[in-house]
C-alpha positions as CSV (number, residue, x, y, z in Angstrom):
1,X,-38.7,11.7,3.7
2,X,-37.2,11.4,7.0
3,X,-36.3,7.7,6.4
4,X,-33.9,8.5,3.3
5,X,-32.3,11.6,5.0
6,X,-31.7,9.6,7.8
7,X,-30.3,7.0,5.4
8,X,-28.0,9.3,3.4
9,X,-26.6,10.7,6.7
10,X,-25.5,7.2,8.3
11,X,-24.0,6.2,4.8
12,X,-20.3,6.6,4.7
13,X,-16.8,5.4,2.8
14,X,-16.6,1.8,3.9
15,X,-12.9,1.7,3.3
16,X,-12.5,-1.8,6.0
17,X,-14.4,-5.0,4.5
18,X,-14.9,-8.5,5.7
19,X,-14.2,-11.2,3.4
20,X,-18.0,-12.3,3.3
21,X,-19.5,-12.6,0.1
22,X,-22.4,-10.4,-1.1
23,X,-25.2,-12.9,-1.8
24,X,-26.4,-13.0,-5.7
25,X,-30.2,-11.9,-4.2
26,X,-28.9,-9.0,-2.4
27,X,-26.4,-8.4,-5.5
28,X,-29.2,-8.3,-7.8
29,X,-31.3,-6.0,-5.4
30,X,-28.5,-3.4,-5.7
31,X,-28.4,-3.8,-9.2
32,X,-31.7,-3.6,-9.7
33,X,-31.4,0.0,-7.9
34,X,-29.4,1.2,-10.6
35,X,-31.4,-0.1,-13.4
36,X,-34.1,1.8,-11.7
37,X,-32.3,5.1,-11.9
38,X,-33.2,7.8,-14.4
39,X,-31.1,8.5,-17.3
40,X,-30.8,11.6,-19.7
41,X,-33.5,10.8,-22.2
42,X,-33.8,7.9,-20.5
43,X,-31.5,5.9,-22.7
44,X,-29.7,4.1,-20.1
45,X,-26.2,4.0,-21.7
46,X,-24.6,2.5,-18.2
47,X,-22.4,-0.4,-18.5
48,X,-22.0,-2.5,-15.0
49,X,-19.3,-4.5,-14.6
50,X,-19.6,-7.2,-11.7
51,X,-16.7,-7.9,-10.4
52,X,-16.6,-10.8,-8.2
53,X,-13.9,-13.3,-8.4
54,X,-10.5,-13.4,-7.1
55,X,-9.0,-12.8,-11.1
56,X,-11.6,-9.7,-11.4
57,X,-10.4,-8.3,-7.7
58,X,-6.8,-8.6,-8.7
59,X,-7.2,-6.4,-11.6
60,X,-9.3,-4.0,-10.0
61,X,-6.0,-4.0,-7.5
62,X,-3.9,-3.2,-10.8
63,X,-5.9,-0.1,-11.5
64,X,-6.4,1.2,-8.4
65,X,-5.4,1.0,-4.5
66,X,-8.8,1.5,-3.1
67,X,-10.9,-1.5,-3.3
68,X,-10.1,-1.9,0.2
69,X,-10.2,-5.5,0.6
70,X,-14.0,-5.6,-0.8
71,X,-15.1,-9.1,-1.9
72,X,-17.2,-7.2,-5.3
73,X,-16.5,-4.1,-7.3
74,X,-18.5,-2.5,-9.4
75,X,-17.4,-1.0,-12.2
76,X,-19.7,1.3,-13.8
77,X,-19.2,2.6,-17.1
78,X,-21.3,4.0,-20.0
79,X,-21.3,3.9,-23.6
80,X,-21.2,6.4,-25.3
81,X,-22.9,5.2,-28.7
82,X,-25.7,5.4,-26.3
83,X,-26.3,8.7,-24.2
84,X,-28.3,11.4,-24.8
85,X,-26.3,14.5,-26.9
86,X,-27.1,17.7,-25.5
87,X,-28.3,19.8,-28.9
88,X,-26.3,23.6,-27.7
89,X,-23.1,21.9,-27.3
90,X,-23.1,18.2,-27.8
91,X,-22.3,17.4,-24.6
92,X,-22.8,13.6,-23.9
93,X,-25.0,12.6,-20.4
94,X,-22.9,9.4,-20.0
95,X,-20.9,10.9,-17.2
96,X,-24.0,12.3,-15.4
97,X,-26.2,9.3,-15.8
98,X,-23.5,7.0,-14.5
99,X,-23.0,8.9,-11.4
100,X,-26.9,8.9,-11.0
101,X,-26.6,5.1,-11.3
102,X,-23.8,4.9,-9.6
103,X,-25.3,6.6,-6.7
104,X,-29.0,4.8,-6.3
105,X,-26.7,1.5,-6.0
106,X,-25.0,3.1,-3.5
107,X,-27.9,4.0,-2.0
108,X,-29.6,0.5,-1.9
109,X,-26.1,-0.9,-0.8
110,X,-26.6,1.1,2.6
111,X,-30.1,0.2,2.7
112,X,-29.8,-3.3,2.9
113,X,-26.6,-3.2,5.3
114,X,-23.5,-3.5,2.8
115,X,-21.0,-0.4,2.7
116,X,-20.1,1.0,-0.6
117,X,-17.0,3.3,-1.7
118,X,-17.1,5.8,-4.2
119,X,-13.9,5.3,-6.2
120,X,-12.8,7.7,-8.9
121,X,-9.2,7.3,-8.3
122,X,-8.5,4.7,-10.5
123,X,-6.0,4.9,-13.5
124,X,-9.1,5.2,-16.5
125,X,-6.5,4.4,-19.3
126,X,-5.0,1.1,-17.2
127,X,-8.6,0.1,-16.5
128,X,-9.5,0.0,-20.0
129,X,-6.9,-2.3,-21.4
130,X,-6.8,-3.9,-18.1
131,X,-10.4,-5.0,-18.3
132,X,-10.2,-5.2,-22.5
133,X,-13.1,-2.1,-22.4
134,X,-14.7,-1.7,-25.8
135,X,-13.6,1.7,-27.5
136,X,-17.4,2.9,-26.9
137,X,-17.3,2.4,-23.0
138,X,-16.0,5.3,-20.4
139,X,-14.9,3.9,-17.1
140,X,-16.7,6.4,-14.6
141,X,-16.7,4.9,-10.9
142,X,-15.5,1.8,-9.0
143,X,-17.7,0.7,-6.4
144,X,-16.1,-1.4,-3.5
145,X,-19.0,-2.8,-2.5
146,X,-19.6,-5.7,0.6
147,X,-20.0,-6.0,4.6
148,X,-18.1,-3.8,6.6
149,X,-15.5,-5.3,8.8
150,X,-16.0,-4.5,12.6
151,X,-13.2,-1.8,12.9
152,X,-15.0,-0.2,10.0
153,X,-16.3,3.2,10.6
154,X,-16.5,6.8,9.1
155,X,-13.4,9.2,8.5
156,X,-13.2,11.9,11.0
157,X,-14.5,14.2,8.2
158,X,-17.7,12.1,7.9
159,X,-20.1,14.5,9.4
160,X,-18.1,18.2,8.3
161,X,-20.6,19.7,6.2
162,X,-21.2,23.1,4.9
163,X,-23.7,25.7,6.3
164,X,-26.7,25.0,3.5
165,X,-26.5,29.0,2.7
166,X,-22.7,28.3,1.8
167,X,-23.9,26.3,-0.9
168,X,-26.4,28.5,-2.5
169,X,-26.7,31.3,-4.7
């Protein structure tokens, strides 16, 4: 327990990258983190797009200004002809379940010495046609993912957290 506390602590917005490429072994080990992850239901509706070369990158860079010189991007979707439908209000997990994904490969990113980047700003619409989405799939995240450079390092910010009573009811 110690181990992953310790983990999700050290792990911060990598927003400095070196140009080295993540290696298709430790690529797969990542996503092989997310297929791991559970899922409303467990239907797995995530959609990963790998994003690797230069033509990829420079459309991620039309749809957003925060891939932060990464050599990969993840872009993590779901469709929604396959989540789980809540029955009381027909609510659709997608969302939630890509998040979860989203997060494990995060996660395992950290783990094995790459920094990630949680990126939700990203024009959704622009990605879609961008990328030629299928009308069932929901862009969710970005995920700048790679080595960081040596001036990388966490935001001032990194370590401001709440009192843990703040944050319950």
């Amino acid at each position: 327990m110690a181990g992953f506390l310790e983990l999700a602590k050290n792990r911060y917005s990598v927003r400095s990258f070196d140009a080295r490429a993540v290696e298709p072994e430790v690529m797969a080990q990542i996503l092989e983190a997310g297929r791991a992850a559970p899922t409303a239901h467990n239907d797995q509706p995530q959609r990963i797009k790998v994003i690797t070369d230069a033509e990829g990158l420079a459309k991620v860079d039309i749809c957003t200004r925060c891939r932060f010189g990464a050599p990969a991007v993840l872009l993590i979707c779901y469709d929604k002809t396959a989540c789980w439908v809540r029955p009381f209000d027909s609510a659709l997990s997608g969302e939630v379940d890509a998040s979860i994904v989203t997060t494990h490969m995060m996660m395992m990113a950290q783990d094995l010495g790459l920094g990630t980047c949680w990126v939700m700003y990203f024009d959704a619409e622009k990605t879609i046609e961008t990328f030629e989405l299928p009308e069932n799939i929901v862009p969710v995240a970005m995920l700048p993912l790679g080595y960081p450079s040596e001036s990388a390092k966490p935001s001032p910010m990194h370590a401001s957290r709440l009192e843990l009573e703040s944050m319950l009811f």
